[in-house]
C-alpha positions in Angstrom: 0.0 0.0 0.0 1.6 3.1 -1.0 0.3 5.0 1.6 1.5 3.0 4.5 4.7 3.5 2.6 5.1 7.0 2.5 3.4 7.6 6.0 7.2 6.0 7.6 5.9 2.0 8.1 9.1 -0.3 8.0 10.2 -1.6 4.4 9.4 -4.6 2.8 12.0 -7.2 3.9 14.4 -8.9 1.3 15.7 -12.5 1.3 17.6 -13.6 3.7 19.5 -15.9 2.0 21.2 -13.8 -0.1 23.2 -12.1 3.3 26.8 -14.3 2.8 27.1 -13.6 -0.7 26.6 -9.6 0.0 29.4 -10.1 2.9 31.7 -12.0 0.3 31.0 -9.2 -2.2 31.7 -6.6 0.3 34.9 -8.0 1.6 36.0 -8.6 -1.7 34.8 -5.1 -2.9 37.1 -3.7 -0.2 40.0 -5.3 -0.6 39.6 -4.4 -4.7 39.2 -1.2 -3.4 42.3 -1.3 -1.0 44.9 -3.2 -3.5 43.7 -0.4 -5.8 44.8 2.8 -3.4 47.8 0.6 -3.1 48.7 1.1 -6.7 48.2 4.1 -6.9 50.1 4.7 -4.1 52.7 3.0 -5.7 52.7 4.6 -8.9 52.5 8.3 -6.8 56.1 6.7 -5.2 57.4 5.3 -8.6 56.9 9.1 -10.0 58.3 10.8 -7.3 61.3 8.5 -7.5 62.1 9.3 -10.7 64.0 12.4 -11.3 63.6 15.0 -14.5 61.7 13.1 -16.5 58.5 15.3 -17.3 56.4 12.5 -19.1 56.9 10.3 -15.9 55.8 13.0 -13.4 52.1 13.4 -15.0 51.2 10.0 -13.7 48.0 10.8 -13.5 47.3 12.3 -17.0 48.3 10.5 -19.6 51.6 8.3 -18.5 50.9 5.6 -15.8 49.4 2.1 -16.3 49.9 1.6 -13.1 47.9 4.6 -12.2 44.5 3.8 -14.5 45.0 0.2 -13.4 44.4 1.6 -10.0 41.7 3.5 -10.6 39.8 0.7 -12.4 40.2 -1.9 -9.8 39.0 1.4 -7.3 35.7 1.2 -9.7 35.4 -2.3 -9.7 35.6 -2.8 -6.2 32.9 0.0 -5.8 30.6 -1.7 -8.0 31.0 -5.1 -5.8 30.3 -2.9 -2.8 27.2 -1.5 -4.5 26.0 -4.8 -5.4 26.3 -5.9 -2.0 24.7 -3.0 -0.1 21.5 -4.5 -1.9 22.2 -8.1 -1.2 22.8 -7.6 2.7 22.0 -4.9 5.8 24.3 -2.0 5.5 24.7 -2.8 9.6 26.4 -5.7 8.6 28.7 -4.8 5.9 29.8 -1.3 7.5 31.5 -3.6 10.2 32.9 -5.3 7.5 34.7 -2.6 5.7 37.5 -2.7 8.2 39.1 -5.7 6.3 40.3 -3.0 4.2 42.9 -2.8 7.2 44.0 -6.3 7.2 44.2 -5.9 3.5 46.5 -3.1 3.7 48.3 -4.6 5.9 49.3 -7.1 3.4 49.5 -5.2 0.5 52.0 -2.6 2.1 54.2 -5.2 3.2 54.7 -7.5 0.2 54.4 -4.5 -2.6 55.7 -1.7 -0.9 57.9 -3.5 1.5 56.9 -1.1 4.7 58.3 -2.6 7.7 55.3 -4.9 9.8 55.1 -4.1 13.4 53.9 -6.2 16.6 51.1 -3.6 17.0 50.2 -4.3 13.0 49.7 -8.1 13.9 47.9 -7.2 17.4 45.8 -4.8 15.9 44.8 -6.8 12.7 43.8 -9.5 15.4 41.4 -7.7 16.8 39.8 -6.2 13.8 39.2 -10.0 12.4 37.6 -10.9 16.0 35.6 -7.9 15.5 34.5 -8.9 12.3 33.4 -12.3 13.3 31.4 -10.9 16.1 30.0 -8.1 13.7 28.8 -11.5 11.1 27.9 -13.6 13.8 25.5 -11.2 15.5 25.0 -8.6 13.5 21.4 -8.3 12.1 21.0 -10.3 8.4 17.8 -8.4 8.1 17.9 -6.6 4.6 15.1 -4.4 4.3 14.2 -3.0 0.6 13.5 0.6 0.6 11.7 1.6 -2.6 11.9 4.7 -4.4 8.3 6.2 -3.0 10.2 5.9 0.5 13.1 7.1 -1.1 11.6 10.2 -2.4 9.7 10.8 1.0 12.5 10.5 2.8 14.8 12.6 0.8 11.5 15.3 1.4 12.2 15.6 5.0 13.2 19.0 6.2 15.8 17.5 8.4 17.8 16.3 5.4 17.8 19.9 4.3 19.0 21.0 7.3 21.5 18.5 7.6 23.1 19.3 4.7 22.7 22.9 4.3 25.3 22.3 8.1 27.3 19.4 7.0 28.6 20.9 3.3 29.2 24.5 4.2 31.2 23.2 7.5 33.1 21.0 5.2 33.6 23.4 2.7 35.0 26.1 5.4 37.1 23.2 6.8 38.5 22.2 3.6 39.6 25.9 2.5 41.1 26.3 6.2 43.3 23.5 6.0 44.5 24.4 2.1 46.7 27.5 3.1 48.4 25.0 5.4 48.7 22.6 3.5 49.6 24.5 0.3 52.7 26.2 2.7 54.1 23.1 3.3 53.5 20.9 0.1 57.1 19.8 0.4 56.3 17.5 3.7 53.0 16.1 2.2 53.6 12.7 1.2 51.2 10.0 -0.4 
């Protein structure tokens, strides 16, 4: 009934079988996602590395295969999150974006050869514990908003006046921070 919709009633509820395979998507969205910061990271290292050579330097225009490989797999990995978000609760699968850490973990230490800590290992410990307790009793309820809600919600006035706060704040924030940062672009490293 479309007015029970609009007037705020809970959603229509989704299968719930279809929860694991939006975790597996997830996970694997994020590392994608995480392997493909890595590359960019290291084609950002392999540019600053190398000295004089103009072409090299505009990694990010037209040079670095590297670079657009990066970006690509950043895509891809988005799209597998996207996918995912439909399959399972977003409750769920928030928890789960912190694999990206034990990803990186990985990925910095066998392709960019940064030194692993004791604190690395301890801490990656925990954030796999906290993932099995996030999948173990997290909520596999995936409700299906549909675009009538969507709209209705999006209506709200406290959406408007949540982001008529949240994007000038930013915005004041980010034009703060860029004298600062624009004085010292000589210790900014990525």
């Amino acid at each position: 009934n479309e007015s029970t919709i609009l007037s705020g009633s809970t959603p229509q509820p989704q299968d719930q079988g279809n929860w694991i395979l939006g975790c597996l998507l997830f996970a694997s969205g994020s590392i994608i996602i995480n392997f493909a910061q890595i590359q960019i990271r290291f084609s950002h290292l392999r540019t600053r590395s190398s000295d004089g050579d103009d072409e090299h330097k505009r990694c990010c225009a037209k040079g670095s295969s590297r670079w657009c490989f990066g970006v690509t797999m950043f895509v891809l990995g988005d799209m597998f999150n996207l996918v995912a978000l439909n399959l399972a609760a977003q409750s769920l699968l928030e928890g789960l974006g912190s694999v990206q850490f034990v990803s990186n973990l990985i990925f910095s230490t066998l392709l960019l050869k940064e030194q692993l800590q004791r604190r690395h290992l301890l801490s990656t410990a925990l954030i796999v514990l906290g993932n099995v307790v996030v999948v173990t009793f997290g909520s596999h309820h995936n409700e299906r908003v549909t675009l009538a809600r969507l709209e209705h919600l999006l209506a709200k006035p406290a959406l408007h006046v949540y982001l008529a706060v949240i994007y000038p704040a930013a915005l004041a924030l980010a034009l703060g921070f860029l004298p600062l940062t624009l004085e010292h672009t000589d210790e900014i490293h990525f």
